[in-house]
N, C-alpha and C positions, 0 to 999 in steps of 0.2 A: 789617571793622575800618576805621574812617574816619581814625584815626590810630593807629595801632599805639602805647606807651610806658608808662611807668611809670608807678604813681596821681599819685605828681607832678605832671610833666609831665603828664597828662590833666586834673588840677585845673584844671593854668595852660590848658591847651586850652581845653577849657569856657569858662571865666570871658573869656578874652580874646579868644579867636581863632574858636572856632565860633561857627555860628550854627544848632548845633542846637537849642538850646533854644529860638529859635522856630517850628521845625517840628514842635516834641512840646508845646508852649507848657507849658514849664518853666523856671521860673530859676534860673540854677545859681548865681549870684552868693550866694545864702546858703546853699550849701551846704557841709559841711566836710572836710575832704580825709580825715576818720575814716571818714567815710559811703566812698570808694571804696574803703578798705582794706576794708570786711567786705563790699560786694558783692564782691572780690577772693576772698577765701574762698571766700565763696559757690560761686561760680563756679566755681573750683577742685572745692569737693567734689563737683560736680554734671558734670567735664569728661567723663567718657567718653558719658554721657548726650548732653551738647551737641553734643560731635564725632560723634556718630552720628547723631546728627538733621539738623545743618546739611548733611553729606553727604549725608545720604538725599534730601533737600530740593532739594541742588544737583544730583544725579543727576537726581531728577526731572523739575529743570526746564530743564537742556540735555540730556538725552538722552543722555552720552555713555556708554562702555562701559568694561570695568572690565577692561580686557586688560593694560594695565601699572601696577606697581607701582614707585614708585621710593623708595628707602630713602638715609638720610643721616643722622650728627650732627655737631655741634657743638656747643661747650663756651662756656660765658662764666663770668666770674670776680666774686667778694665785693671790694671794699673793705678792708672788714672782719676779725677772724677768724672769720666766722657760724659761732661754735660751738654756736648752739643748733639748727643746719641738720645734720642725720645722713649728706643726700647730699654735705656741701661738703668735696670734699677735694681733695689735691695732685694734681698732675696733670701732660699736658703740654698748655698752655694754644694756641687755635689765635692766639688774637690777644697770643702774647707775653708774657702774664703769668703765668707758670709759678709767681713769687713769692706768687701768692691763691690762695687756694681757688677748687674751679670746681665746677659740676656739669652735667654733659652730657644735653643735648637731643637725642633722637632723634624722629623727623618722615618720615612715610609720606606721599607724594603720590601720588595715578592720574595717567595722563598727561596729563590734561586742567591738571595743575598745580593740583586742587584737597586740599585737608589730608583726609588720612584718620583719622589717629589721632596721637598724639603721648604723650611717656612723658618725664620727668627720670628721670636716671641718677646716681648718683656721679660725682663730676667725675675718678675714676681707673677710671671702668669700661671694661672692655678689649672693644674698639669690636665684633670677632667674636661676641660672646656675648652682644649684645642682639640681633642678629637674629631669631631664634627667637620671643622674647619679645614681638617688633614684627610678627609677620605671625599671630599665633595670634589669633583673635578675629575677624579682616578677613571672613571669608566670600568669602576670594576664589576667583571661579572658576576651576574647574580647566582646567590648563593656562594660564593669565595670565602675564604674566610679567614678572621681577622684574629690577630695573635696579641694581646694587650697585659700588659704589669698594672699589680694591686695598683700602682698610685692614679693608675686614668680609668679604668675598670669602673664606674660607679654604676647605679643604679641606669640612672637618667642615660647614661653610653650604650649600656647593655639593652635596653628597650629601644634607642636607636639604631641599635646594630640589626635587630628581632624585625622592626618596623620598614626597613631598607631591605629586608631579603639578604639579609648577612651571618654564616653562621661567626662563630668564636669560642675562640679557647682563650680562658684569662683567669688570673690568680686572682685565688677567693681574697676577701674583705674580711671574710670571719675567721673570730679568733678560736674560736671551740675546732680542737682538732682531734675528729673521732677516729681514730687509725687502729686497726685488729690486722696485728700482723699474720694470724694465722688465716685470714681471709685475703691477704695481698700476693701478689705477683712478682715472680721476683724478673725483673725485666733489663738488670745489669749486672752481670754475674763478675763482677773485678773486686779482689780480697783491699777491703779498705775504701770501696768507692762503690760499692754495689746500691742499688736503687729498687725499690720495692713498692707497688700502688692498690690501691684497692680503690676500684670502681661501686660507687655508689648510684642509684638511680632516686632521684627529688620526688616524693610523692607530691600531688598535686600540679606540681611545673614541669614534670617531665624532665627538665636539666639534670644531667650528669655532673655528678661530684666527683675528681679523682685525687684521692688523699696518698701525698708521693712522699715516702720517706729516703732519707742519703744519706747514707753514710758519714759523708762530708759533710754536708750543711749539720750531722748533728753531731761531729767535732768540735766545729767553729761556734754553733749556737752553744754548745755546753759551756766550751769555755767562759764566753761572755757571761755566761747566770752566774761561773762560779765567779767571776771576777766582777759581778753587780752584786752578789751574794757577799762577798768578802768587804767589798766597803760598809755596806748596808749593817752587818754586825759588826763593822769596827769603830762606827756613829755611835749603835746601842751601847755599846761597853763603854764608850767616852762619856756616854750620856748617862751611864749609871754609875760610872766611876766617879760622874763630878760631885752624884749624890751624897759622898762622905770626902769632900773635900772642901776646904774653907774658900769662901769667896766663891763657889757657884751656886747658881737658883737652888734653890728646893722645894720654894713654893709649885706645888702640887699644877695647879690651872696652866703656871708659866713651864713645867716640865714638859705640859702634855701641847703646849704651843709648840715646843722644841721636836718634840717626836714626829707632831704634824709634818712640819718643816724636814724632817729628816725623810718620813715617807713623800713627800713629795718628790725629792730630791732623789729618792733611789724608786722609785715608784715602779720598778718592773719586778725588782728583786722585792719589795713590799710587803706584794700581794699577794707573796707565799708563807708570809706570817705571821703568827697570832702576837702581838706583845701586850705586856699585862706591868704597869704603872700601880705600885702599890704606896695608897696612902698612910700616913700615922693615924694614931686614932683619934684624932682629931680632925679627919682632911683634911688639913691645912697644907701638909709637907707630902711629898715623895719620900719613901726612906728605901726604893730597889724600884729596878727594872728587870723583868725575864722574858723571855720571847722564845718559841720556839716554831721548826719550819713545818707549815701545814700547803703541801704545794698543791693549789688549785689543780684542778679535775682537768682534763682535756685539753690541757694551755701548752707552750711549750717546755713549761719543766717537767711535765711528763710525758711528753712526746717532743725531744727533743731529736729537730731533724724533717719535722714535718709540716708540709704546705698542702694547698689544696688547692686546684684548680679545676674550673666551672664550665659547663659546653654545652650547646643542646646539640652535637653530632652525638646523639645517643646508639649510631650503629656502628660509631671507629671499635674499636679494641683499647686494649689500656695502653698498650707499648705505643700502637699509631698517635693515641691522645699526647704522652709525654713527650716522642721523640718530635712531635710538628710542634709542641710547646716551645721545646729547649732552641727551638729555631731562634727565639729572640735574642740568643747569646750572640748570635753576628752583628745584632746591632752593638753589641757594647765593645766588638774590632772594631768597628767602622768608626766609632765613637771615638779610641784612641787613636786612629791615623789621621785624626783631622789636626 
């Protein structure tokens, strides 16, 4: 693809900006932007054909091998109501727009980062139950293996994967993050970005735990606790503050609704603390609120930075395990050039 975009945008490409049509000595200038919509069909009805060829094609002519498999979707959204679209429905939109219709794209890459197959989804298809659907066809060799994100990774995936002669590397589901930094590996040595793992081995399963801390991700995670941290106490003070002010509740049952409501509401920064709703002596009223932060054990406010990913190649290395991991970052290029 020489510009990836819409028949639109590809009209205007053509007409203005390329200069392919003197390489195929074609003039696009009279051409009508009807004519891209039915080669658009076209094409369409003819893709699994395409996609099999153009790979076979590319296989052939870098030689590479067909050992990983990396799997991914994303969603993009209508304008429109596209009711005359079966796939366009509600959903939860990755770019925000939850308000449109969307329909989800799922997208096979070998590690080479070349396209394997690709499939549209209902934009409310629930992201574990296209798997299956996305690796039937591939011919992929057995034992290959397959690179998959927390949100398809489920149980039911992983014993298809086991059951099919597939190995995988894929982000754990579990939230308990047991990280000892002095038993980790330091496997990226760049001041501000450096990356650290420790390889754990699963009694009973045999499966490989690799718990990978980053510098970066525990920037960006801190910040967010402090800034779920910062609303979260700034509820509780409004909520104790109204306790000695005219015209809000005080009744005791209706305060401790309010709080509910408030930990729902900030439910991640919550769960890091104890609050204590003190009644008059009568329990009737609330007459304070105090809270203070007790941060759960092994979550990410105290290991902030840390992920865990699952594999039963129990003979790679930890750096082999991470760096074929981070393969799936090409899927989220390919993702924005569409």
């Amino acid at each position: 693809m020489a510009s990836p975009a819409s028949e639109l945008a590809t009209h205007s490409w053509l007409q203005t900006s390329s200069g392919l049509g003197e390489l195929i000595d074609y003039d696009f200038e009279g051409m009508g932007l009807d004519r891209l919509y039915q080669v658009s069909d076209q094409l369409w009805k003819h893709r699994e054909a395409i996609e099999t060829h153009l790979y076979q094609q590319e296989r052939d002519l870098f030689s590479f091998s067909e050992t990983i498999t990396l799997y991914d979707l994303t969603n993009t959204f209508f304008e429109g109501e596209a009711k005359t679209n079966p796939k366009a429905k509600r959903g939860r939109s990755k770019e925000k727009r939850s308000d449109c219709p969307l329909v989800t794209l799922g997208l096979v890459l070998d590690g080479s980062g070349f396209p394997r197959k690709s499939q549209i989804f209902p934009g409310n298809a629930s992201e574990p139950q296209t798997l299956q659907i996305m690796l039937e066809g591939l011919e992929g060799r057995t034992g290959s293996t397959v690179i998959l994100d927390a949100g398809i990774a489920s149980e039911e995936n992983i014993q298809y994967l086991i059951e099919h002669g597939y190995k995988y590397i894929v982000v754990s589901r579990k939230r308990k993050r047991d990280f000892d930094e002095e038993k980790a590996t330091l496997i990226k040595d760049i001041p501000g970005q450096s990356v650290k793992v420790q390889k754990v081995i699963v009694e009973g399963t045999g499966e490989v735990e690799l718990y990978c801390h980053s510098q970066l991700r525990e920037k960006k995670e801190q910040a967010m606790q402090d800034s779920f941290s910062e609303k979260y106490e700034t509820a509780l003070n409004n909520l104790h503050a109204g306790l000695s002010k005219k015209g809000t509740t005080k009744n005791y049952a209706k305060v401790l609704e309010r709080l509910g409501r408030i930990k729902e509401k900030y439910a991640r920064a919550a769960q890091h603390y104890e609050v204590t709703v003190v009644p008059d002596d009568e329990g009737g009223k609330a007459i304070s609120i105090s809270w203070k932060r007790v941060e759960k054990a092994n979550s990410q406010a105290t290991h902030p930075g840390v992920y865990c990913l699952r594999t039963n190649l129990t003979d790679w290395n930890e750096e082999t395990l991470w760096r074929t991991y981070t393969m799936l970052t090409d899927l989220e290029s390919v993702f924005r050039s569409l």
